[in-house]
C-alpha positions in Angstrom: 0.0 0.0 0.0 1.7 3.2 -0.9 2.0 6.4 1.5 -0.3 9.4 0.2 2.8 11.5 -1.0 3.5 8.2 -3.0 -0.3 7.6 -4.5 -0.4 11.6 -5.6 3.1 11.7 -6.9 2.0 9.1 -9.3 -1.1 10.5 -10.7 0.5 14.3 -10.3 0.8 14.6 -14.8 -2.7 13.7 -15.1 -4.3 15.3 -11.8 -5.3 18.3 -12.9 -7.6 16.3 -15.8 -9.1 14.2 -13.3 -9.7 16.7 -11.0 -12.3 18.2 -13.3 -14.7 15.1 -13.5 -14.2 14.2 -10.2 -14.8 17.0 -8.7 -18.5 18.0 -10.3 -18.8 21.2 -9.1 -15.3 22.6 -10.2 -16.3 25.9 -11.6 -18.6 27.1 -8.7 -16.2 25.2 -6.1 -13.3 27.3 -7.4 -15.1 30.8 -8.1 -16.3 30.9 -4.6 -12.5 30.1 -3.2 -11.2 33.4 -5.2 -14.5 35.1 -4.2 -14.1 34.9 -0.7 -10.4 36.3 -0.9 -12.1 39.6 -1.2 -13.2 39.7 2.2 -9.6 40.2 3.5 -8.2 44.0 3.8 -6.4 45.1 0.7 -4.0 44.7 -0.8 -3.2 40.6 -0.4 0.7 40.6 -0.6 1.5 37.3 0.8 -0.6 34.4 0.1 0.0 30.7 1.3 -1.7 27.8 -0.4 -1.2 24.7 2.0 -1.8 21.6 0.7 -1.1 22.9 -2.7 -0.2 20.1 -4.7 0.0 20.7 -8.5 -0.9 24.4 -8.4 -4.2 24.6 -9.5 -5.7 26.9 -6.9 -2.3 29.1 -6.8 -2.5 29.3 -10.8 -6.3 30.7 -10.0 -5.0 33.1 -7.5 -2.3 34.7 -9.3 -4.7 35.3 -12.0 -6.8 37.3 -9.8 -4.3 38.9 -8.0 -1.1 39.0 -9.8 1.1 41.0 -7.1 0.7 39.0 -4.7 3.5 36.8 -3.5 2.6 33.0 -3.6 4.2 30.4 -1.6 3.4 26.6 -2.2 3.3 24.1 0.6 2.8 20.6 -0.5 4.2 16.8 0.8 4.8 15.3 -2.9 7.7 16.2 -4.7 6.0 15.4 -8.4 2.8 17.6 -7.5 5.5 20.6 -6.8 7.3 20.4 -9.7 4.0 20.2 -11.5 3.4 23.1 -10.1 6.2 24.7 -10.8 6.0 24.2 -14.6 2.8 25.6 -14.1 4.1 28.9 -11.9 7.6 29.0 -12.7 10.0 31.1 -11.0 7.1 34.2 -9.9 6.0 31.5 -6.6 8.1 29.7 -3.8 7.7 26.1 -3.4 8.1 24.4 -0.2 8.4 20.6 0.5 6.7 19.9 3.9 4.0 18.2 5.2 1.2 20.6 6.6 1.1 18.7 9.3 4.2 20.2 10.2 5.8 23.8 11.0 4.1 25.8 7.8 6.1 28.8 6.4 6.7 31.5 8.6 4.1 34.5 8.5 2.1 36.9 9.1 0.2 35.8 5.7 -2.6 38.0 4.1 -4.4 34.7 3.2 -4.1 31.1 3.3 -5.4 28.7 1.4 -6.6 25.3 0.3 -8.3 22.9 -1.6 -9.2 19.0 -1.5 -5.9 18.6 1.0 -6.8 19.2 4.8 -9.3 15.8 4.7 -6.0 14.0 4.5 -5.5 15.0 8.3 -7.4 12.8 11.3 -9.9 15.0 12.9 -7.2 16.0 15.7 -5.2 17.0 13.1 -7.1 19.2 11.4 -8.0 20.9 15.1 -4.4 21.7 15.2 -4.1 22.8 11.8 -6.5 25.3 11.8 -4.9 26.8 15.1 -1.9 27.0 13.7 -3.2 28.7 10.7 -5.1 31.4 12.3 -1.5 31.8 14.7 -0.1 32.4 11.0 -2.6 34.7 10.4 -2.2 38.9 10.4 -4.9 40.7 11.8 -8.3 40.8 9.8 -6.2 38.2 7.5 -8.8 35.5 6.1 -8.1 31.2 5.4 -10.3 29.9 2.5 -10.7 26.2 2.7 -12.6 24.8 -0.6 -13.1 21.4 0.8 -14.2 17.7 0.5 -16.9 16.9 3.6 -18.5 14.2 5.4 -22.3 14.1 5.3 -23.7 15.0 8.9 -25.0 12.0 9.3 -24.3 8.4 8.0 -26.9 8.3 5.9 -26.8 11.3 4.2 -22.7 10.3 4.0 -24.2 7.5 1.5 -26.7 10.0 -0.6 -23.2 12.3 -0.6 -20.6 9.6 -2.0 -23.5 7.9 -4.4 -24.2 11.3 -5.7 -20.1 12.2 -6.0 -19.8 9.0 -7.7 -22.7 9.2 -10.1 -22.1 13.2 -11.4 -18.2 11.7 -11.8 -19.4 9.2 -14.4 -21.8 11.5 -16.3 -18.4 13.4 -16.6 -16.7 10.5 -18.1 -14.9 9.5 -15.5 -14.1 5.7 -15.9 -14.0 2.9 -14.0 -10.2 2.9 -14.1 -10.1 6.8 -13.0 -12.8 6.1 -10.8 -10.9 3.6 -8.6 -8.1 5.3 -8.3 -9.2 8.0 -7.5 -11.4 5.5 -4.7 -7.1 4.5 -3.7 -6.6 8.0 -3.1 -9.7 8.8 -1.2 -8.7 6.1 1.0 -6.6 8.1 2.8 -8.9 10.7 3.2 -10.3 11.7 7.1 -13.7 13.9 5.8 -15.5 15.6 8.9 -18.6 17.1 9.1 -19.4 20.6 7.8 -20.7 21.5 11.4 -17.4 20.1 13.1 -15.2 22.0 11.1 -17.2 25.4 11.8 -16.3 24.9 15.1 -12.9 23.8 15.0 -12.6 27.2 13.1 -14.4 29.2 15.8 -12.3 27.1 18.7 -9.3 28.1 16.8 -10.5 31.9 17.6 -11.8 32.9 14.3 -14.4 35.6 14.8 -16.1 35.5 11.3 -17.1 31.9 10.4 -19.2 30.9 7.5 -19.9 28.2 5.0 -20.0 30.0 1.1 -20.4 27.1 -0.7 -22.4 23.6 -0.5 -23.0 21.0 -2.7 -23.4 17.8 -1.3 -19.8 17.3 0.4 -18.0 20.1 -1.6 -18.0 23.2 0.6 -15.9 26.4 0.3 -15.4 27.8 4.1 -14.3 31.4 4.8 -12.5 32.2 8.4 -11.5 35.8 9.6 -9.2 36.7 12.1 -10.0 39.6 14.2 -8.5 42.9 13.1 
């Protein structure tokens, strides 16, 4: 059974492709990430994207704000150089597992997308307290993230739905269990649980942007 750095450094050339079938709701999932960047003070000079494997989001970012400074934290050494093709020289890259120290701040912004599920509950607790530590004052994190339903049955209606809209995008059965081996190292919490983590992390402004089943874009303020 390979590590997760392993499973995404092997699919890190053709991520990006897969990404947009199985994620169904890309465009809205996406827009709503860059939209809620507007709720921290301007100007964004120095914006971290944890978790950021092949650049997707950071790519998205720069677009919208193209002086800001971008700094790339990912665990997988192929999913940063994809990246890197992608951002060349303009970003910094750094090789370390979230879980770990992240880049020093203060940061205008942090960000992330489909990576923070990859953390056990506790994990993620300790994450986002270390994120809003990272944080300058009135600074926002925008996670655009994979969720468990709030109960199990509505867990079941989430994943049969994920895995339906995926195939009516052409995802195969191929791309379809791989992407199943990846997800298997996935730790999805609640919507609800997370809101509080935020809040017990001492966010002051908490709110869900986006849902769609068990993709959800989250916006988190610190306190000016």
């Amino acid at each position: 059974m390979p590590t997760a750095p392993e499973a995404f450094d092997a699919h890190a050339a053709d991520y990006d492709a897969l990404r947009r079938r199985l994620v169904p709701v890309f465009d809205a999932f996406y827009a709503t990430a860059l939209e809620a960047l507007s709720l921290a003070p301007a100007p964004l000079r120095r914006i971290l994207d944890v978790g950021a494997g092949t650049g997707l989001l950071s790519e998205m970012v720069r677009r919208a704000l193209p002086d800001a400074e971008l700094t790339l934290l990912d665990g997988s050494q192929a999913m940063l150089e994809t990246a890197q093709a992608r951002l060349g020289a303009g970003a910094t890259y750094v090789r370390r597992d979230f879980a770990e120290e992240l880049p020093a701040g203060p940061w205008d912004a942090i960000v992330s997308a489909l990576a923070i599920h990859h953390l056990p509950d506790a994990g993620k607790r300790e994450l986002y307290a270390r994120i809003h530590a990272m944080l300058a004052p009135g600074a926002v994190f925008v996670n655009a993230e994979h969720v468990a339903g709030p109960t199990p049955r509505l867990d079941r209606v989430y994943a049969d739905w994920h895995r339906t809209r995926s195939a009516e995008l052409g995802t195969t059965a191929e791309e379809w269990a791989a992407g199943e081996q990846r997800m298997s190292f996935d730790h999805l919490a609640s919507l609800e649980a997370q809101l509080a983590w935020l809040r017990e992390a001492g966010f002051t402004e908490v709110d869900c942007l986006y849902k769609r089943y068990g993709f959800t874009v989250v916006v988190a303020q610190r306190a000016d």
